[in-house]
N, CA, C and O atoms as a GROMACS GRO file, in nm:
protein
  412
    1UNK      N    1   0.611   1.492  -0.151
    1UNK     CA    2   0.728   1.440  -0.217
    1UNK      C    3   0.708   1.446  -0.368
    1UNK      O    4   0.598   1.410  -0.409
    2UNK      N    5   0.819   1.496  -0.475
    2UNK     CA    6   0.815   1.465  -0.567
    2UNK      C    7   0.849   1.368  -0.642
    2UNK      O    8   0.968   1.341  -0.658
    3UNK      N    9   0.703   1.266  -0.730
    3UNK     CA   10   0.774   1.157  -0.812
    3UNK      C   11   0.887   1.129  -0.849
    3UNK      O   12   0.945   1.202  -0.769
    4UNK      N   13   0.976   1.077  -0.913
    4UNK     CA   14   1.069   1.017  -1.005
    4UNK      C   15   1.015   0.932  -1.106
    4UNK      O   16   1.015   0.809  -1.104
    5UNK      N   17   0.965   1.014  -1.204
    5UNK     CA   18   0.948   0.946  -1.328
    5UNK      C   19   1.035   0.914  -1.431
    5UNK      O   20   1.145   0.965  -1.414
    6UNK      N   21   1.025   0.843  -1.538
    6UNK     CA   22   1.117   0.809  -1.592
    6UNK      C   23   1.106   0.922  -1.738
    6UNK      O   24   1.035   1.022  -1.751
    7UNK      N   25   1.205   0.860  -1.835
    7UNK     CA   26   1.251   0.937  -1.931
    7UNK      C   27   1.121   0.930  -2.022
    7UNK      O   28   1.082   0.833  -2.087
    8UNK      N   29   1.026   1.134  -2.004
    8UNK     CA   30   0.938   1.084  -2.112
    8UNK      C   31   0.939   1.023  -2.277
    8UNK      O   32   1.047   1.022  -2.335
    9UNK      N   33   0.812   0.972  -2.351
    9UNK     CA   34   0.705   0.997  -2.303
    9UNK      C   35   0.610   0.940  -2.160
    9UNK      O   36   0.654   0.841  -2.102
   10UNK      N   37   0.484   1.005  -2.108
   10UNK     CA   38   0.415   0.866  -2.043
   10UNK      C   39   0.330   1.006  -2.004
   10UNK      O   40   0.344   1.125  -2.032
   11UNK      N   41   0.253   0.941  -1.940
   11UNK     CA   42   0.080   0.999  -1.867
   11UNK      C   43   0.076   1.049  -1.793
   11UNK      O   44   0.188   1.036  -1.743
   12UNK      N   45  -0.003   1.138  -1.707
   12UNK     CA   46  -0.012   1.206  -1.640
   12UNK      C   47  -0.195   1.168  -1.606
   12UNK      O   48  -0.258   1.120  -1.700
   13UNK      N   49  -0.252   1.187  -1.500
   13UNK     CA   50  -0.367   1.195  -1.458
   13UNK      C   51  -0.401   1.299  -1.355
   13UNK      O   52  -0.383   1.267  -1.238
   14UNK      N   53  -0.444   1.404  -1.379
   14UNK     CA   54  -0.506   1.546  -1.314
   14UNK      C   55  -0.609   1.511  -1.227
   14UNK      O   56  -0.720   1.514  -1.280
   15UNK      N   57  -0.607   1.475  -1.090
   15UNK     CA   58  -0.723   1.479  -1.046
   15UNK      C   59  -0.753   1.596  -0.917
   15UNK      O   60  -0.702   1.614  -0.806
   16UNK      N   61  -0.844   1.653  -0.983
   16UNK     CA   62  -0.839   1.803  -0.920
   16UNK      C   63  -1.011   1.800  -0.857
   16UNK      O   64  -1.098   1.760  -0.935
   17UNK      N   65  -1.051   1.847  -0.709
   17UNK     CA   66  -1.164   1.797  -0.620
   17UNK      C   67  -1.161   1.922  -0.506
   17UNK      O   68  -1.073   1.982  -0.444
   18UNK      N   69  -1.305   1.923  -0.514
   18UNK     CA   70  -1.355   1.977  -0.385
   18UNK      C   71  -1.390   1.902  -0.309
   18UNK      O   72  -1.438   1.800  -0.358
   19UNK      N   73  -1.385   1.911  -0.157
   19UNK     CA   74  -1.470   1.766  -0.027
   19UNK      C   75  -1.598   1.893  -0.053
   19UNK      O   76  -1.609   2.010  -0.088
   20UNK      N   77  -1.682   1.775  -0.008
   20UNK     CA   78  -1.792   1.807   0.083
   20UNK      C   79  -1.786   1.866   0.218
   20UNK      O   80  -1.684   1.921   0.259
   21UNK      N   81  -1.892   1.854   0.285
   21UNK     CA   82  -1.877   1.827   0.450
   21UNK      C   83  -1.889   1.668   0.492
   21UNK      O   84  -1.844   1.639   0.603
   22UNK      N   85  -1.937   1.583   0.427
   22UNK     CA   86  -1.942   1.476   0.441
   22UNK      C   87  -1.789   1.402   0.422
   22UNK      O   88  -1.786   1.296   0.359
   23UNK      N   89  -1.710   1.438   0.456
   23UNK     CA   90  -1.569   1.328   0.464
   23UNK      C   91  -1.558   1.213   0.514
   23UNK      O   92  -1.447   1.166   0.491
   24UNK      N   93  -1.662   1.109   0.606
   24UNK     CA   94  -1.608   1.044   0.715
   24UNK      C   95  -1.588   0.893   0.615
   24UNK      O   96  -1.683   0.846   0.552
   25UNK      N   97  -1.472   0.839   0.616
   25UNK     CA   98  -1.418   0.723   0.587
   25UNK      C   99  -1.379   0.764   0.445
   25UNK      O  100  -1.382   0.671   0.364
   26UNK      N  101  -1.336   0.908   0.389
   26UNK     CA  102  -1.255   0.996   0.267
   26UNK      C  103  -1.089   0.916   0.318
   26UNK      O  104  -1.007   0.847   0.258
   27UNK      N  105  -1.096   0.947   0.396
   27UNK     CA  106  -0.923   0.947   0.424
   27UNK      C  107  -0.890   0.796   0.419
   27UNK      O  108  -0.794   0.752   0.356
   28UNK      N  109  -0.982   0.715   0.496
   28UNK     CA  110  -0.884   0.614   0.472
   28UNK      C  111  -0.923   0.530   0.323
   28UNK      O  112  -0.850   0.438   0.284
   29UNK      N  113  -1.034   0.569   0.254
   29UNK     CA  114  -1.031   0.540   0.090
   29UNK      C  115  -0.931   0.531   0.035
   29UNK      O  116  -0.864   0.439  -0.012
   30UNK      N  117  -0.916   0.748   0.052
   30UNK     CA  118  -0.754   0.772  -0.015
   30UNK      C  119  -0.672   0.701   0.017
   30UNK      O  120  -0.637   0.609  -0.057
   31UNK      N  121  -0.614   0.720   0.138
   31UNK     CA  122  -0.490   0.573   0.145
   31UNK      C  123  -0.501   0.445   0.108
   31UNK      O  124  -0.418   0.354   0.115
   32UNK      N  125  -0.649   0.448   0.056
   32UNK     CA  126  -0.648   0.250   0.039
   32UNK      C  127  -0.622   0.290  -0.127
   32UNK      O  128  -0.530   0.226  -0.178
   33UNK      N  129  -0.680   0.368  -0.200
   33UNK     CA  130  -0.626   0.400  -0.335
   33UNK      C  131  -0.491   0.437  -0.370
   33UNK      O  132  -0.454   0.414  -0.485
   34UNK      N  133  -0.398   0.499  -0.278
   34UNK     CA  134  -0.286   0.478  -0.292
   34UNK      C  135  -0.207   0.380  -0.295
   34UNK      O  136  -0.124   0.348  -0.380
   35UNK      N  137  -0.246   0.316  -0.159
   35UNK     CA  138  -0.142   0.138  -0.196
   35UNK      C  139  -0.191   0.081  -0.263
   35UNK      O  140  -0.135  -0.027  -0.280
   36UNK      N  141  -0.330   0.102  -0.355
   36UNK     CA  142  -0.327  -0.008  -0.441
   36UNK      C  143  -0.316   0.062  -0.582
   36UNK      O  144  -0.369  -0.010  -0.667
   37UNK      N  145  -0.277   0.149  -0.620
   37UNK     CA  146  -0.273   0.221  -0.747
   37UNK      C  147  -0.088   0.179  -0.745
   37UNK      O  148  -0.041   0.129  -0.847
   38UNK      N  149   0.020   0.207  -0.602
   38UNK     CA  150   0.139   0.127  -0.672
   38UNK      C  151   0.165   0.017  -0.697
   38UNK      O  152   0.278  -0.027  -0.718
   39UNK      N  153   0.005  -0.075  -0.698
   39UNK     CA  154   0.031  -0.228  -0.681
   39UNK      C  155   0.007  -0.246  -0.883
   39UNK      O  156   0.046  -0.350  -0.937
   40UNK      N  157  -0.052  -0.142  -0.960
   40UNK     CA  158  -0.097  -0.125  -1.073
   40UNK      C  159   0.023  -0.126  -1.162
   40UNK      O  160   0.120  -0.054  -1.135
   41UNK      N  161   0.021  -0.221  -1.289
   41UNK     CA  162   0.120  -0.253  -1.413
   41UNK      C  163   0.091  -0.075  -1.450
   41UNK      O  164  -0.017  -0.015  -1.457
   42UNK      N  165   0.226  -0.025  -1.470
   42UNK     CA  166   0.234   0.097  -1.558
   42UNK      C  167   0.202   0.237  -1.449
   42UNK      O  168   0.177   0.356  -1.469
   43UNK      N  169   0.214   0.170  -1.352
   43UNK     CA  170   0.225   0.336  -1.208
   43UNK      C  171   0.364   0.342  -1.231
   43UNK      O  172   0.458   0.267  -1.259
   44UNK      N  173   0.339   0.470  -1.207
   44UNK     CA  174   0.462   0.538  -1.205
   44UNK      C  175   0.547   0.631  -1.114
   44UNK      O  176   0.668   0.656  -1.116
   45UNK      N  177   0.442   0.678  -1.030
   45UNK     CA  178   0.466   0.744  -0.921
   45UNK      C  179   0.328   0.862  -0.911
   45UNK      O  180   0.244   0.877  -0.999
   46UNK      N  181   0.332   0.945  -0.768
   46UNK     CA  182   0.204   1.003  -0.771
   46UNK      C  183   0.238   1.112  -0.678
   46UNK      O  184   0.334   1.078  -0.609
   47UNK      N  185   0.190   1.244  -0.648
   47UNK     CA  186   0.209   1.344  -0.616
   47UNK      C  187   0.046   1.427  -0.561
   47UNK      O  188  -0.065   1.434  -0.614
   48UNK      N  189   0.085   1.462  -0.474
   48UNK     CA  190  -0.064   1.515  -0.386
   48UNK      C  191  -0.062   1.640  -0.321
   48UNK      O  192   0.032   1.652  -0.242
   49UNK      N  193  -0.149   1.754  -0.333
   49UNK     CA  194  -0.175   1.838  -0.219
   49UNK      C  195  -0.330   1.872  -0.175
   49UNK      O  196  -0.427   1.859  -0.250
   50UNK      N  197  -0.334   1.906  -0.075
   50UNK     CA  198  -0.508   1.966  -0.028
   50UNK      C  199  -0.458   2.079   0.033
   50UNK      O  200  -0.371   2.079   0.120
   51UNK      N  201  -0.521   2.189  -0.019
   51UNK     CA  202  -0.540   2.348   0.062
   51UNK      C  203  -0.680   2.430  -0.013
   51UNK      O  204  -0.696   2.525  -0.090
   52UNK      N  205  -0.743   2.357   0.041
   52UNK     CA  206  -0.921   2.388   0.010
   52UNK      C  207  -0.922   2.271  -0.097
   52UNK      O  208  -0.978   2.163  -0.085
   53UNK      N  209  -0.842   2.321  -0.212
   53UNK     CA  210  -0.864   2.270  -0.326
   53UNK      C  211  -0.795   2.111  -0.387
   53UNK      O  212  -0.785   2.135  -0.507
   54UNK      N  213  -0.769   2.040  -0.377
   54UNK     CA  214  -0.712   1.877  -0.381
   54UNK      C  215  -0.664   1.854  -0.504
   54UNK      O  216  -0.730   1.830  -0.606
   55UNK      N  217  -0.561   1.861  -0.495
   55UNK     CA  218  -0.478   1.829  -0.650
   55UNK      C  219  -0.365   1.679  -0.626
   55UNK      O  220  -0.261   1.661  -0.563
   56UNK      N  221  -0.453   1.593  -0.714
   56UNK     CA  222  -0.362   1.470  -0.746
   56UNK      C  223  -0.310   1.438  -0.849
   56UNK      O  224  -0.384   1.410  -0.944
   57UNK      N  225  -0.168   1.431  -0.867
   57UNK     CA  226  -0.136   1.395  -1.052
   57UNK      C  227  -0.081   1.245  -0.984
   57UNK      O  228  -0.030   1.220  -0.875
   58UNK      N  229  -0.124   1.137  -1.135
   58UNK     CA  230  -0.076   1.010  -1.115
   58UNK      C  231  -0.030   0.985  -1.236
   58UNK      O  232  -0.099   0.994  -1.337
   59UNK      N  233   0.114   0.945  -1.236
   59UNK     CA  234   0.162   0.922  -1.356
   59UNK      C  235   0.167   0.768  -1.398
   59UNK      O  236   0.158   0.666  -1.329
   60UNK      N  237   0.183   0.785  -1.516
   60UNK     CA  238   0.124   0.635  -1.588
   60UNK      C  239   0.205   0.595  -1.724
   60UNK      O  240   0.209   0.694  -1.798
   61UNK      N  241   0.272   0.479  -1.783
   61UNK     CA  242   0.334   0.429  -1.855
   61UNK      C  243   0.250   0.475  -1.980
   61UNK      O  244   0.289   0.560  -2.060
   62UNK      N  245   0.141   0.414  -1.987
   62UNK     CA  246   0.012   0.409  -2.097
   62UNK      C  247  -0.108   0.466  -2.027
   62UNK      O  248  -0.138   0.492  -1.911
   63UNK      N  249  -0.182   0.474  -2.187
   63UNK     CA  250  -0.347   0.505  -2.135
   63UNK      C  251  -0.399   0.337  -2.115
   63UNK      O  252  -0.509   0.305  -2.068
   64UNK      N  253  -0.309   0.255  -2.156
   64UNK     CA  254  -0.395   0.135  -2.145
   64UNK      C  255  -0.406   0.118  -1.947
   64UNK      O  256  -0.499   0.078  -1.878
   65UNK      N  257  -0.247   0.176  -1.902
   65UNK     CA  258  -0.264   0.130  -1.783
   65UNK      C  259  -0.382   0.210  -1.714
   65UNK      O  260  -0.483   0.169  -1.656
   66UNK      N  261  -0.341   0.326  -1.735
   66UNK     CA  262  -0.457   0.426  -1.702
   66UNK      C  263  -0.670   0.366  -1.701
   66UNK      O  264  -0.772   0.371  -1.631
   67UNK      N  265  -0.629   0.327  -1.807
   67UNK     CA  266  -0.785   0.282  -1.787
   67UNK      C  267  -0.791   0.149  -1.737
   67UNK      O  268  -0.898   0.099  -1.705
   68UNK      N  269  -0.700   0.098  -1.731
   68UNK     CA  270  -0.705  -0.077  -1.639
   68UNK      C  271  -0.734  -0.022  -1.495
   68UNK      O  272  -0.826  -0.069  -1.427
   69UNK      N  273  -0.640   0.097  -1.442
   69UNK     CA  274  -0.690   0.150  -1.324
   69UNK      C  275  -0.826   0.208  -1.304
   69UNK      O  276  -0.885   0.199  -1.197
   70UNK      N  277  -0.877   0.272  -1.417
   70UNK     CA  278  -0.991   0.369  -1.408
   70UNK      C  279  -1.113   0.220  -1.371
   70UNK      O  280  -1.177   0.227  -1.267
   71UNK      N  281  -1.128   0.128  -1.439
   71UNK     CA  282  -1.196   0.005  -1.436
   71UNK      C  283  -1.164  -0.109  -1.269
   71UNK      O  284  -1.230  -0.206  -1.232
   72UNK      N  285  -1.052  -0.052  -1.210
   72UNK     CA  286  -1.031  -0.145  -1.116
   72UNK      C  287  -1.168  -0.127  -1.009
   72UNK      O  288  -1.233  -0.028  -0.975
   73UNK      N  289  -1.181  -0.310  -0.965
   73UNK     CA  290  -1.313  -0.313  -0.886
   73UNK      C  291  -1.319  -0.205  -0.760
   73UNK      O  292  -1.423  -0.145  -0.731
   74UNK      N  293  -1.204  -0.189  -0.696
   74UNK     CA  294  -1.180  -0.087  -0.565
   74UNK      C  295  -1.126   0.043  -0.594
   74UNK      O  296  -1.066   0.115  -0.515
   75UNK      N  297  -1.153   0.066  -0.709
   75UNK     CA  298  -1.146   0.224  -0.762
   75UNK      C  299  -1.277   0.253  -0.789
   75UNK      O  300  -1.331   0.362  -0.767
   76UNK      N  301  -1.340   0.138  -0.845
   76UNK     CA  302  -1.450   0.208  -0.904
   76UNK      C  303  -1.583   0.210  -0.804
   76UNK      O  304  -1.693   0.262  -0.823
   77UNK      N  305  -1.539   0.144  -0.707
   77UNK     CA  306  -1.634   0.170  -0.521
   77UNK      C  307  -1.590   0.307  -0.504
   77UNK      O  308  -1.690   0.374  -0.479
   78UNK      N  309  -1.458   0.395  -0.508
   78UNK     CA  310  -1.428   0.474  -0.432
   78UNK      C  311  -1.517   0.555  -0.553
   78UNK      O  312  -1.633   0.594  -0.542
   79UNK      N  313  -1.429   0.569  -0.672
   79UNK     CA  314  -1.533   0.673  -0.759
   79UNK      C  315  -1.693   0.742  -0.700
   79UNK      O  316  -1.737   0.852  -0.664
   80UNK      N  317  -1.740   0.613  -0.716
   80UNK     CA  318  -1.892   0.588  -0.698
   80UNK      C  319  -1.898   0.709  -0.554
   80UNK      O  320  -1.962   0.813  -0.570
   81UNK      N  321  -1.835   0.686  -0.437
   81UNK     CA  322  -1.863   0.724  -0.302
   81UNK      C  323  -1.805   0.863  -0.351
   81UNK      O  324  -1.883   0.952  -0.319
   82UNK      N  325  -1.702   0.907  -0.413
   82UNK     CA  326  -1.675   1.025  -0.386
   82UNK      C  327  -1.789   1.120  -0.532
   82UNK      O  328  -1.776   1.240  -0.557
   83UNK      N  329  -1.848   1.067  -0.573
   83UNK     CA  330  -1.945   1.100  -0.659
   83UNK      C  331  -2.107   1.117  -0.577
   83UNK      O  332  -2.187   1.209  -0.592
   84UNK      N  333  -2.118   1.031  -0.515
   84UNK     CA  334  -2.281   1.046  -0.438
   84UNK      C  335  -2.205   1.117  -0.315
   84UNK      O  336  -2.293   1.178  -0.255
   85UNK      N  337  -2.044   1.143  -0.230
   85UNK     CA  338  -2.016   1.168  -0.081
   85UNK      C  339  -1.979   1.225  -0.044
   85UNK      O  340  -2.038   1.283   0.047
   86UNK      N  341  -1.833   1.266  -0.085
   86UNK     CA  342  -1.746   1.335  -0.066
   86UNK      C  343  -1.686   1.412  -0.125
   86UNK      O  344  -1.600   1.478  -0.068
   87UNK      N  345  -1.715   1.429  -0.267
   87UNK     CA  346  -1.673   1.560  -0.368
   87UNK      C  347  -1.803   1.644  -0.372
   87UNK      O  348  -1.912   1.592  -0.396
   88UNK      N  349  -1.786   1.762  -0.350
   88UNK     CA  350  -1.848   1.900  -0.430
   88UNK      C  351  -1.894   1.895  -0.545
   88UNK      O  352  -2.008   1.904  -0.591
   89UNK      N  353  -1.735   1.870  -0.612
   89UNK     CA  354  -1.680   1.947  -0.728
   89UNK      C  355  -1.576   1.782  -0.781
   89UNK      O  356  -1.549   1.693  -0.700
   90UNK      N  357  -1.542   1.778  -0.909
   90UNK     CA  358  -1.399   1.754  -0.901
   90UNK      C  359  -1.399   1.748  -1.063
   90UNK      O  360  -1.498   1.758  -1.135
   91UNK      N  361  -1.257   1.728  -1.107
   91UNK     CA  362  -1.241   1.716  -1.274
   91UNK      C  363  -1.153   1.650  -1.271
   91UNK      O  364  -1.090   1.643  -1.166
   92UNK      N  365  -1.105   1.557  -1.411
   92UNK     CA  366  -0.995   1.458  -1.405
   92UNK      C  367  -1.003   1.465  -1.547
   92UNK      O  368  -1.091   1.427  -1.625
   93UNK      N  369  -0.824   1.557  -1.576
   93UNK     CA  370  -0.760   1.547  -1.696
   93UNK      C  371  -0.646   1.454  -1.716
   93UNK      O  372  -0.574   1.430  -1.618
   94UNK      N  373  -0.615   1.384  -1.862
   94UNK     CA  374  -0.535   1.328  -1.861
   94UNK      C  375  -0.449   1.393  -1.975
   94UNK      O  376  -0.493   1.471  -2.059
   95UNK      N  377  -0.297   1.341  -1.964
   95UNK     CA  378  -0.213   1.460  -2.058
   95UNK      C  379  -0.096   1.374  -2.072
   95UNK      O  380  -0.047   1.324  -1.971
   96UNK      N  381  -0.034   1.347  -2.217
   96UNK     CA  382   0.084   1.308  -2.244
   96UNK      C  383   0.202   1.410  -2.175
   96UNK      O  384   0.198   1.532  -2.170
   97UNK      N  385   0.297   1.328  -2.127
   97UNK     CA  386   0.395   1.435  -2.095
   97UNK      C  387   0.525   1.414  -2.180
   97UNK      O  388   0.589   1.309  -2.180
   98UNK      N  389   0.548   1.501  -2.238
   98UNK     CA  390   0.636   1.490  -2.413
   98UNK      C  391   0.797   1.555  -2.335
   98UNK      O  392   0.905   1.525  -2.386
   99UNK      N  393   0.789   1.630  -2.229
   99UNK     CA  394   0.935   1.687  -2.164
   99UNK      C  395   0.906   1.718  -2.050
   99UNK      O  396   0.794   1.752  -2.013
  100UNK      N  397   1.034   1.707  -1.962
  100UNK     CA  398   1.034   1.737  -1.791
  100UNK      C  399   1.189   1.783  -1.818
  100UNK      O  400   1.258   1.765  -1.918
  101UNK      N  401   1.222   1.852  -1.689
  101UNK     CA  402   1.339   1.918  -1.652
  101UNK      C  403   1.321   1.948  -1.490
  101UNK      O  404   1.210   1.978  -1.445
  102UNK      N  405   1.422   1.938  -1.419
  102UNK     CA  406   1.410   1.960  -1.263
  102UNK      C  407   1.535   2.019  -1.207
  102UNK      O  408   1.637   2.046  -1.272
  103UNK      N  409   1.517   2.034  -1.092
  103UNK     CA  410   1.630   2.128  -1.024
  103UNK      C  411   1.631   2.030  -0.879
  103UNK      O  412   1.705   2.058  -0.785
   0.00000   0.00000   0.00000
């Protein structure tokens, strides 16, 4: 599904990942980071695919909200696990978004 964000400016968060072979208890992380990232002051909506490669953008009001999330106690368990568990690979850019247009 695609977000509905509002009228820029606001944030964007790139989170782009390889799995491991080690996945077991990946999936239901992810879903526990989803319901609680829309429970977060300044979410905005969030957008996902996996086909080898895992691309998450999470959009965000501020960088303040952005790093209130990056610091949350049950983000920063999952971090940790997908750092020693379940990522390969991964990178996480963040990017003002200054214009949008849609069809």
């Amino acid at each position: 599904m695609i977000a509905t964000t509002p009228k820029p400016p606001y944030y964007a968060v790139i989170f782009t990942n390889t799995l491991s072979e080690n996945t077991a208890g990946y999936e239901e992380m992810a879903n526990r980071m989803v319901e609680l990232a829309e429970q977060q002051p300044g979410f905005l909506g969030m957008e996902s695919v996996r086909d080898g490669v895992g691309i998450t953008v999470s959009y965000w009001q501020s960088l303040d909200a952005i790093k209130s999330w990056k610091q949350h106690v049950e983000h920063l368990n999952a971090q940790q696990l997908g750092r020693d568990k379940w990522y390969n690979a991964f990178t996480t850019r963040i990017a003002k978004v200054e214009r949008e247009y849609s069809l």
